[in-house]
MDTraj code that builds the backbone (N, CA, C; nanometers):
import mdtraj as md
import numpy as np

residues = "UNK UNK UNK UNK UNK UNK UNK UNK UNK UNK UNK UNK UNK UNK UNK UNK UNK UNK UNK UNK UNK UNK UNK UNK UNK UNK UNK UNK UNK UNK UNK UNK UNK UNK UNK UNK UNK UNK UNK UNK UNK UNK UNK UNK UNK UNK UNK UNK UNK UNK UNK UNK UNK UNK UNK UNK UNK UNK UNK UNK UNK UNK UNK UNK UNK UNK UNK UNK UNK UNK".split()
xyz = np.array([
    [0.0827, -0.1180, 0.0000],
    [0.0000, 0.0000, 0.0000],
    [0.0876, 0.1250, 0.0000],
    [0.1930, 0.0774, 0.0891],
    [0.2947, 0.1964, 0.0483],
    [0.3497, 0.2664, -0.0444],
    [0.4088, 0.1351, -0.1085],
    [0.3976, 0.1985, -0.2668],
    [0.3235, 0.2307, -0.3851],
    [0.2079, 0.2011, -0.3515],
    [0.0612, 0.2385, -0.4248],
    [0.0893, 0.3700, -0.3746],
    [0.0797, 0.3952, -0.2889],
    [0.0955, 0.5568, -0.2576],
    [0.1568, 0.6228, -0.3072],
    [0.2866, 0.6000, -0.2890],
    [0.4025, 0.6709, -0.3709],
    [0.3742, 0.6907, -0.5296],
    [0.3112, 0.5846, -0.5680],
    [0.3064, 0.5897, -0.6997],
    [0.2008, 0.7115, -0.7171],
    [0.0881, 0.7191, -0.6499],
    [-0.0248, 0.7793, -0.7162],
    [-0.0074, 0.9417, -0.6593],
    [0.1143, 0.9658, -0.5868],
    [0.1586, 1.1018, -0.5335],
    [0.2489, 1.1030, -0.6728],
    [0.3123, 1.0341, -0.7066],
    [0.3868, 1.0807, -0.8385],
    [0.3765, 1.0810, -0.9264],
    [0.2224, 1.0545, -0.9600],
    [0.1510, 1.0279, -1.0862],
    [0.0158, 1.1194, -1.0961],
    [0.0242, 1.1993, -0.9592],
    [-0.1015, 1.3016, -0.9361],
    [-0.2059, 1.2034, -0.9959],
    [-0.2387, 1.1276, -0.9814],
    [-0.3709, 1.0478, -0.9953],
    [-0.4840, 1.0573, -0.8655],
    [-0.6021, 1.0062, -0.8894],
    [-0.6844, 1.0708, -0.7913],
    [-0.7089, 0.9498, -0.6614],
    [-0.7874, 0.9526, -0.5587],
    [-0.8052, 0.8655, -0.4610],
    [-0.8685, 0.7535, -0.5350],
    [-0.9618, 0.7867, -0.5962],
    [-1.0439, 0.6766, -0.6771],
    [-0.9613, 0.5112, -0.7252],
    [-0.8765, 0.5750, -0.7685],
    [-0.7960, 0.4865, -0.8745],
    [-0.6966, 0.3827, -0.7454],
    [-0.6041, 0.5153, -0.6356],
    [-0.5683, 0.4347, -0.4882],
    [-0.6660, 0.3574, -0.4770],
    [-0.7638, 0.3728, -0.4238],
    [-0.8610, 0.2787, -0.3637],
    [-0.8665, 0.1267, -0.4374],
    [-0.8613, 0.1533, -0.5658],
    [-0.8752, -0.0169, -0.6285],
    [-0.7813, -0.0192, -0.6412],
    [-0.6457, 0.0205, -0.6349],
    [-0.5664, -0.0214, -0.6599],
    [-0.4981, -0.1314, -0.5122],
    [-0.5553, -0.0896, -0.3721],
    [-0.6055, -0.1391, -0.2946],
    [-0.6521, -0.2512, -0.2449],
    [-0.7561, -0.2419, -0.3066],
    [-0.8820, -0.3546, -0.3763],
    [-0.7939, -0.4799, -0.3808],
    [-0.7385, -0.3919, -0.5485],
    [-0.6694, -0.5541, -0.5873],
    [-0.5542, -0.6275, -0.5719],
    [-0.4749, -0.5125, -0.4742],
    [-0.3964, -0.5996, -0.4106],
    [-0.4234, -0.6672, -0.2770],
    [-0.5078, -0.6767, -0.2335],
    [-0.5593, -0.7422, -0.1431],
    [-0.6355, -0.8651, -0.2061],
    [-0.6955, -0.8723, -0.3254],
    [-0.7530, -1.0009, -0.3347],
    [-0.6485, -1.0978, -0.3752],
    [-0.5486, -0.9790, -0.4766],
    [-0.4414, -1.0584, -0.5044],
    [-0.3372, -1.1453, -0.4310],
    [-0.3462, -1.1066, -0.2602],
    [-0.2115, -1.1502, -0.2140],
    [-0.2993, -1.2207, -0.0973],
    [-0.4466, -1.2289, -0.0858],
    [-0.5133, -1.2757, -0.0068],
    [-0.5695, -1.4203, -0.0017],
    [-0.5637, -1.4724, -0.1465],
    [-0.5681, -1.5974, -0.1901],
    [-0.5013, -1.7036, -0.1729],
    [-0.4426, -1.7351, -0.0792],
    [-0.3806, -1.8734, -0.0759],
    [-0.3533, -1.9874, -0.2238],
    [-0.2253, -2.0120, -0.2509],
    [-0.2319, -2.0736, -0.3669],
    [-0.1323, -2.2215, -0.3382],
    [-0.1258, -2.3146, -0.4095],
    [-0.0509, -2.4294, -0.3855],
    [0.0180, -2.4798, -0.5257],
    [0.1018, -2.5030, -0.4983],
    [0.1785, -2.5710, -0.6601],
    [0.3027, -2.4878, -0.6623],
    [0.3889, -2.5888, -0.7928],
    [0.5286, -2.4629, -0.8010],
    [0.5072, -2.3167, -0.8412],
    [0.5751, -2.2380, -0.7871],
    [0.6300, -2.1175, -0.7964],
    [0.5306, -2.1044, -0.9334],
    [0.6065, -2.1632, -1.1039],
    [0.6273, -2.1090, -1.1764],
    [0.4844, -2.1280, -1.2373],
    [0.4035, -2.2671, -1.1661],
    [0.2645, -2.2143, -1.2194],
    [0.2109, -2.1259, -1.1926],
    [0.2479, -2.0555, -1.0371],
    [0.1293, -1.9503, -0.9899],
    [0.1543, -1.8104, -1.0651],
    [0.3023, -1.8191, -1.1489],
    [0.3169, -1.6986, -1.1447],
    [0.2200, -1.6836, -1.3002],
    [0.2206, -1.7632, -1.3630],
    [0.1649, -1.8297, -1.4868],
    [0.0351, -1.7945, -1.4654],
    [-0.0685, -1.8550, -1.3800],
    [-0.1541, -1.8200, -1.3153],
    [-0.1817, -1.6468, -1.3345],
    [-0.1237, -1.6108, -1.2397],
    [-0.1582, -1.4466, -1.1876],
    [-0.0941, -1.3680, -1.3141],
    [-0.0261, -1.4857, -1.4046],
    [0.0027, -1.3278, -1.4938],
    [-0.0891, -1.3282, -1.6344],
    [-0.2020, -1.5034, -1.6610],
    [-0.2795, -1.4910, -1.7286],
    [-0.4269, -1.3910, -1.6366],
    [-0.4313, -1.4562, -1.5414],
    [-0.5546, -1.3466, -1.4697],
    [-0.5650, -1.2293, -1.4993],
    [-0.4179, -1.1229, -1.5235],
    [-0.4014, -1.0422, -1.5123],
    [-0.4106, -0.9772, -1.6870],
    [-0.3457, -1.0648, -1.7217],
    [-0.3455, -1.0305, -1.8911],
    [-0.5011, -0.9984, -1.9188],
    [-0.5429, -1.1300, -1.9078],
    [-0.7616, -1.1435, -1.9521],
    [-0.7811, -0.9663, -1.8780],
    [-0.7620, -0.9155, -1.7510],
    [-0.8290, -0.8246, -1.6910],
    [-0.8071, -0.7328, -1.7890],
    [-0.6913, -0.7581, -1.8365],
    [-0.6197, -0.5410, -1.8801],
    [-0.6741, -0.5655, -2.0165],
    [-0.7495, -0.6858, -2.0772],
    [-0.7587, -0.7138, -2.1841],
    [-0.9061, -0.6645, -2.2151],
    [-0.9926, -0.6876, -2.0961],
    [-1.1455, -0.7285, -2.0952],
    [-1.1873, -0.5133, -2.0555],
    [-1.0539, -0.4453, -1.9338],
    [-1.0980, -0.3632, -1.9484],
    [-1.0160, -0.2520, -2.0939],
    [-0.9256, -0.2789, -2.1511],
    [-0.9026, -0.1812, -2.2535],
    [-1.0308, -0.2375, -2.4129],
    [-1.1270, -0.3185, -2.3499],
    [-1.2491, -0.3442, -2.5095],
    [-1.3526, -0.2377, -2.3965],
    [-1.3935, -0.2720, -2.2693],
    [-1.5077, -0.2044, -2.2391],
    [-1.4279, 0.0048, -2.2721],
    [-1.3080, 0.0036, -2.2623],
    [-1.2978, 0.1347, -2.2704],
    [-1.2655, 0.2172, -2.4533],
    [-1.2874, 0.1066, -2.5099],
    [-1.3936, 0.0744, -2.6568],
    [-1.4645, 0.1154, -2.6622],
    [-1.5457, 0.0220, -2.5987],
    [-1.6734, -0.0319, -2.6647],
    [-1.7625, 0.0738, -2.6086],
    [-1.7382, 0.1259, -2.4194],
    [-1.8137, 0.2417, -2.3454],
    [-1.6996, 0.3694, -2.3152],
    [-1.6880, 0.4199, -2.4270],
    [-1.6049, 0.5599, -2.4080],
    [-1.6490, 0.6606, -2.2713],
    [-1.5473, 0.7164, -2.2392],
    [-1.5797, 0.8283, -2.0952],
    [-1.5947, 0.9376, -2.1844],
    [-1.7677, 1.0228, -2.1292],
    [-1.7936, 1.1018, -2.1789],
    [-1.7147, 1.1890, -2.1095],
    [-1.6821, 1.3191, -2.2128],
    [-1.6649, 1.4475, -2.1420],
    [-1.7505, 1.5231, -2.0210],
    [-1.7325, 1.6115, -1.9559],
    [-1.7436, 1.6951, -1.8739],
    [-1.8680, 1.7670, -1.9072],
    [-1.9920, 1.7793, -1.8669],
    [-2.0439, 1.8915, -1.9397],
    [-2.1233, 1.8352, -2.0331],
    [-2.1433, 1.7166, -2.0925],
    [-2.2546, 1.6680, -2.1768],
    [-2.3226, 1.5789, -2.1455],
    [-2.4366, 1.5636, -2.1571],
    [-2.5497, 1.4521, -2.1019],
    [-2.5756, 1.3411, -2.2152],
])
top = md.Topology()
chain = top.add_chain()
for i, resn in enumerate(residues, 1):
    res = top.add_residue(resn, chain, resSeq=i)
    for name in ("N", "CA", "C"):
        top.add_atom(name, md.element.get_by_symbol(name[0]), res)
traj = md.Trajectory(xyz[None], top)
């Protein structure tokens, strides 16, 4: 969390973004896992791929409107 911090003080990013960033390191390191090393890392780094994958189509597919328009 510490360095989530650091990061988002040096990246002027907002609380919003800390907060899940939060989130998911807590589900991430909260899971208990069993097997070698090199599956889990295999594991957590397909989990992770699918996520950044599933959210750069929704930020596609549902663009962030501007400021100011309904």
């Amino acid at each position: 969390m510490f360095i989530l911090g650091l990061t988002r003080i040096v990246t002027h990013s907002d609380l919003l973004g800390y907060g899940f960033g939060g989130v998911a390191l807590a589900i991430v390191l909260l899971v208990p896992r069993t097997g070698p090393a090199w599956q889990i890392a295999f594991h957590r780094f397909t989990e992770v791929s699918i996520g950044i994958g599933v959210a750069l189509m929704f930020s596609v597919v549902w663009p962030e409107r501007e400021a100011g328009t309904s």
